[in-house]
VOTOR-509519 format. One record per residue (C-alpha): x, y, z; residue in one letter. Coordinates in steps of 0.1 Angstrom, whole numbers, plus 5000, padded with zeros to 4 digits. Layout:
<sites>
XYZa
...
</sites>
This chain:
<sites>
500050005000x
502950235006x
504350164975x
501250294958x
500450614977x
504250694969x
503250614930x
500150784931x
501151124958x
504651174937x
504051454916x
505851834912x
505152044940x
505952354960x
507652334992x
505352605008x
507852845025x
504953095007x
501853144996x
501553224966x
504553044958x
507053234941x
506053084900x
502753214906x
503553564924x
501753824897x
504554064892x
502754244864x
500854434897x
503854454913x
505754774921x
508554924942x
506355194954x
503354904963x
506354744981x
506954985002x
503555075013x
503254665022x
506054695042x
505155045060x
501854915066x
502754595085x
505754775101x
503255035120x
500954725126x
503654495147x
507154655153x
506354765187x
503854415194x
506654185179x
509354325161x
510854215126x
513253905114x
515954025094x
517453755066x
520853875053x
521853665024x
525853645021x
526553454986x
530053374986x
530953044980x
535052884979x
533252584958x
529952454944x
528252194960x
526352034931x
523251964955x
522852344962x
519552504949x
520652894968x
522153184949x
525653194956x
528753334937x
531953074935x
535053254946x
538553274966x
538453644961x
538353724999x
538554104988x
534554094975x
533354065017x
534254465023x
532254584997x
529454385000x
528754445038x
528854815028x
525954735004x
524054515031x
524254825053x
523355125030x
520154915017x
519154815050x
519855195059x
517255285033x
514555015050x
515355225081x
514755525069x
511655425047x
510355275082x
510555635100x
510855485135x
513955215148x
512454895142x
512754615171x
514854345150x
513454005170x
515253765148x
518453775124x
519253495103x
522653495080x
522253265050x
523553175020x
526253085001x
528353055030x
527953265055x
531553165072x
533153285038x
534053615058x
536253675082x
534753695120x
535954045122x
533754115090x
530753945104x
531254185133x
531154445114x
528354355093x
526154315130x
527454615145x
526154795115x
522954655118x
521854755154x
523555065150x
519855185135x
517954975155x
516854805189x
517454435199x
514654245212x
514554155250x
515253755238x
516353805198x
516453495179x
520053455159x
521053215137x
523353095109x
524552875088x
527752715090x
530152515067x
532052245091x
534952305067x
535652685073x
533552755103x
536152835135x
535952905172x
537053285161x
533553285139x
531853095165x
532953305196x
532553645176x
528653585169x
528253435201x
529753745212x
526753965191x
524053715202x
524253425184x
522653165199x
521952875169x
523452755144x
522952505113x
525952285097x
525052155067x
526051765070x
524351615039x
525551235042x
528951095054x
529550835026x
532550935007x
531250854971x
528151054980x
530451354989x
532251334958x
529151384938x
527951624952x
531651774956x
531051814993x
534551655006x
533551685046x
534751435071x
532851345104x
535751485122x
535551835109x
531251815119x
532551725151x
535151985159x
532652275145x
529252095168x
531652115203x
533152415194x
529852575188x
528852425225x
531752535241x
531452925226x
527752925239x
525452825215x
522152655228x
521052505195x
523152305172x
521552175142x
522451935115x
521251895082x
520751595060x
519951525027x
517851185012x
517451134975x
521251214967x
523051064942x
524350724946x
523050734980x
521150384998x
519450325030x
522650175045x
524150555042x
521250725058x
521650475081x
525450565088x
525050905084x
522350925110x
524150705133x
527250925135x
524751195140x
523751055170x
527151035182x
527351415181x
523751475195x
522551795174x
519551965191x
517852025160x
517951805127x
516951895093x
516051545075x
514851655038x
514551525001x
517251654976x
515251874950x
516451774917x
515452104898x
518152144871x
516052304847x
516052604875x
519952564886x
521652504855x
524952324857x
525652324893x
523252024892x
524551824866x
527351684883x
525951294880x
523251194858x
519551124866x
520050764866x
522350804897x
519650944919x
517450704940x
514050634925x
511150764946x
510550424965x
513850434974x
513750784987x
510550665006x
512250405023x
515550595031x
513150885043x
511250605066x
514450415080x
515750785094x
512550885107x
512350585131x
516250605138x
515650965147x
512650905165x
513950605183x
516950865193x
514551125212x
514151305185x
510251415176x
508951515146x
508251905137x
505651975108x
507651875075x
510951765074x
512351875108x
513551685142x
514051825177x
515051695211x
512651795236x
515452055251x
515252245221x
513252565210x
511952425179x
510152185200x
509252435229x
507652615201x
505352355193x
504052325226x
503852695228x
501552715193x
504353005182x
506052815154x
506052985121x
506952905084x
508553125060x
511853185037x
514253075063x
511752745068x
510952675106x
511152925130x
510752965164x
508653275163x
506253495142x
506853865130x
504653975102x
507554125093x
510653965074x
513254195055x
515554045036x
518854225024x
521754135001x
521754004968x
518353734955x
516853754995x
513053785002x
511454015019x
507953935035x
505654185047x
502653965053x
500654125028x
503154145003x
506853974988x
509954084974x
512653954957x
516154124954x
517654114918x
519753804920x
523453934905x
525954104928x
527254344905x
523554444895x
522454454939x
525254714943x
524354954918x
521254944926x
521655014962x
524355284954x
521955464935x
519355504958x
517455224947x
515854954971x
517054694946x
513854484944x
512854344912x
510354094915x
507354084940x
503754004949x
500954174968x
498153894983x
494853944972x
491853915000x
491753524991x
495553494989x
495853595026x
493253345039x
494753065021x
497953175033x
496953125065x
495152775059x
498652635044x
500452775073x
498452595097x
498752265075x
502552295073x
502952425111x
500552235131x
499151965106x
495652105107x
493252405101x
489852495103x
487052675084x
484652755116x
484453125107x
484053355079x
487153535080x
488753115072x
486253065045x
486853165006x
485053134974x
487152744965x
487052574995x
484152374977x
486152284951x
489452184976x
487051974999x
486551764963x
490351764960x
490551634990x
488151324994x
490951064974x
493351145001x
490451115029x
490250765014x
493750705015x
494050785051x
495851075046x
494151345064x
490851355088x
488351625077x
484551745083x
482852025076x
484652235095x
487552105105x
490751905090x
493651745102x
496351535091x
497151175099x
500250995107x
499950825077x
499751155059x
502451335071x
505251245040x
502451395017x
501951745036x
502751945002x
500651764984x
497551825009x
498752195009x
498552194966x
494552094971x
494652434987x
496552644962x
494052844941x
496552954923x
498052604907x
495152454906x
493952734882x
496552774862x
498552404864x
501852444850x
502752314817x
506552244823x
507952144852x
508452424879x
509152244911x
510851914928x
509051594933x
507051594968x
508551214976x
</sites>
């Protein structure tokens, strides 16, 4: 039976880290100037209430990992991190001055690329800058993501210096012919020294993530991999499928060929064998594709009802209010999206010219926000509800249809009012969520736009 839900439920879908997801935004409607009333508007509505997350996207990469989906620029050209911090500060100085009053900056999460590209002293500076127009939250949220190659205790004990309290090492799989396809050359020994160095500098949460679906991967790796990861104990673990969008990537994804990767029932069951390793380690399961200890924050969150879903994926708090700076990041205001145009060179005359350098966007319709909310409450706590009239809109006939094969299958619990989704259901959240998506289900793509939900 498995076998055929994974045959049946394994289609293209969106990962859901927004609604509407980013092929569907209508940039036609989209402009700079709407852009900045989104953001003015939600910024009045919850600074002072909540604050804002700030993303800062730092693309600099020493070498491609042929896995990566993120904007990133390959270089050894250590003289591009001056420059770009400058940037960084000057557009977030325009956010600030846009926003009229200091905003209250609740969260900060440095992504990439690789974030430990620059030097400790330059992540300092890049910080520094930051709060320099702006106030810290009573308990800020800071996080980043580290390469166990070329992350050190001087990185480490700078940000834990600034706040840093988390922090992400991207582990993949430890089998050495996996790593070589992927060109990811990283021994257990170098994840180990960066996870107890981070502990010892004063980080509270150390996550790991790994990757199923890889090339030439099998369940005996995921097995191995996860194994050593229990050895080292992470607080937090990222356990998700390898998107195989090349079409979207270009070359850095066409180091192997397609018959290398696992076929979906393969995925299934190296997805399956982790999940029980990591359950049977303490670890419990958090919405789609995450892990916790019971320690951790992700978890606490849970039981709290505060975790959220956006750009950055889980989160341990809400602000209706995400910025993004530096070169291809998203900016959410709640009732609107942004993208940042996606070359360095282009960023960094925009932002010298005055220009927030957005390019691309979205402002949510009446119907988009209610469905926005639905899918966060699938992909955050596995269930939502229709009680009200504020939840209802115009579909939700038409996705209650959608939805009665998967009642069938045992994927998901629903009445009139009210659905939830099984145990059974939980490897096919995205594809619950796409019943909900207005958006794709009016206008289903002709090619291929996203990854494979299994």
């Amino acid at each position: 039976m498995a076998s055929e839900l994974i045959e049946k439920y394994n289609v293209p879908g969106p990962r859901y880290t927004s609604y509407p997801t980013v092929p569907y935004w209508d940039e036609q409607l989209f402009t700079r100037e709407k852009w900045k009333n989104s953001i003015k508007k939600s910024f009045k509505e919850s600074n002072s209430s909540e604050g804002i997350s700030l993303y800062i996207h730092l693309p600099f990469c020493e070498s491609l990992c042929t896995f990566c989906g993120c904007n990133k620029r390959i270089t050894k050209n250590h003289g591009v991190e001056d420059p770009y911090i400058k940037t960084v500060l000057r557009e977030w100085e325009m956010y600030c001055e846009l926003l009229e009053e200091k905003p209250v900056v609740k969260e900060i999460h440095l992504g990439g690329g690789t974030p430990t590209f620059f030097s400790p002293d330059n992540l300092k500076l890049l910080i520094d800058g930051i709060f320099k127009q702006a106030k810290i939250a009573a308990e800020p949220e800071m996080s980043f993501e580290g390469h166990p190659n070329n992350t050190n205790r001087d990185h480490l004990k700078v940000l834990a210096s600034l706040g840093f309290k988390r922090v992400s090492y991207g582990v993949q799989d430890y089998n050495a012919a996996v790593q070589k396809a992927i060109h990811r050359i990283q021994p257990f020994e170098n994840v180990k020294r960066a996870t107890e160095q981070a502990r010892e500098t004063g980080f509270t949460s150390v996550g790991h993530d790994i990757i199923f679906g890889l090339p030439f991967q099998t369940k005996e790796h995921i097995i191995h991999t996860i194994e050593r990861t229990k050895e080292l104990k992470p607080d937090r673990i990222a356990f998700y499928s390898y998107a195989h969008v090349p079409w979207v990537k270009g070359n850095g994804q066409r180091g192997f060929n397609e018959k290398d990767l696992p076929t979906a029932a393969q995925k299934r069951e190296q997805y399956e064998t982790g999940k029980q390793m990591l359950r049977d380690a303490g670890y419990v399961e958090i919405g789609m594709d995450h892990f916790a200890l019971k320690s951790d924050s992700l978890y606490k969150a849970v039981e709290d009802r505060t975790i959220h879903r956006n750009f950055m994926g889980y989160t341990n708090s809400k602000t209706q209010a995400m910025i993004g700076l530096g070169v291809s990041a998203i900016s959410d205001s709640w009732y609107g999206f942004a993208q940042n145009v996606k070359r360095v060179e282009e960023y960094q005359n925009l932002v010298n010219n005055g220009m927030i350098p957005v390019y691309r966007g979205h402002i949510l319709t009446e119907e988009d926000l209610v469905i926005r909310k639905h899918i966060l409450n699938l992909m955050c706590k596995l269930k939502t509800s229709w009680y009200t009239r504020q939840e209802f809109f115009n579909g939700l006939p038409d996705v209650l249809v959608r939805l009665k094969e998967m009642r069938n299958d045992g994927l998901i619990e629903i009445d009139s009012n009210y659905l939830k989704i099984t145990e059974k259901g939980r490897p096919f959240v995205r594809n619950i969520c796409m019943a909900f998506d207005m958006r794709l289900q009016r206008n289903k793509p002709q090619t291929q736009l996203f990854s494979m939900t299994v």
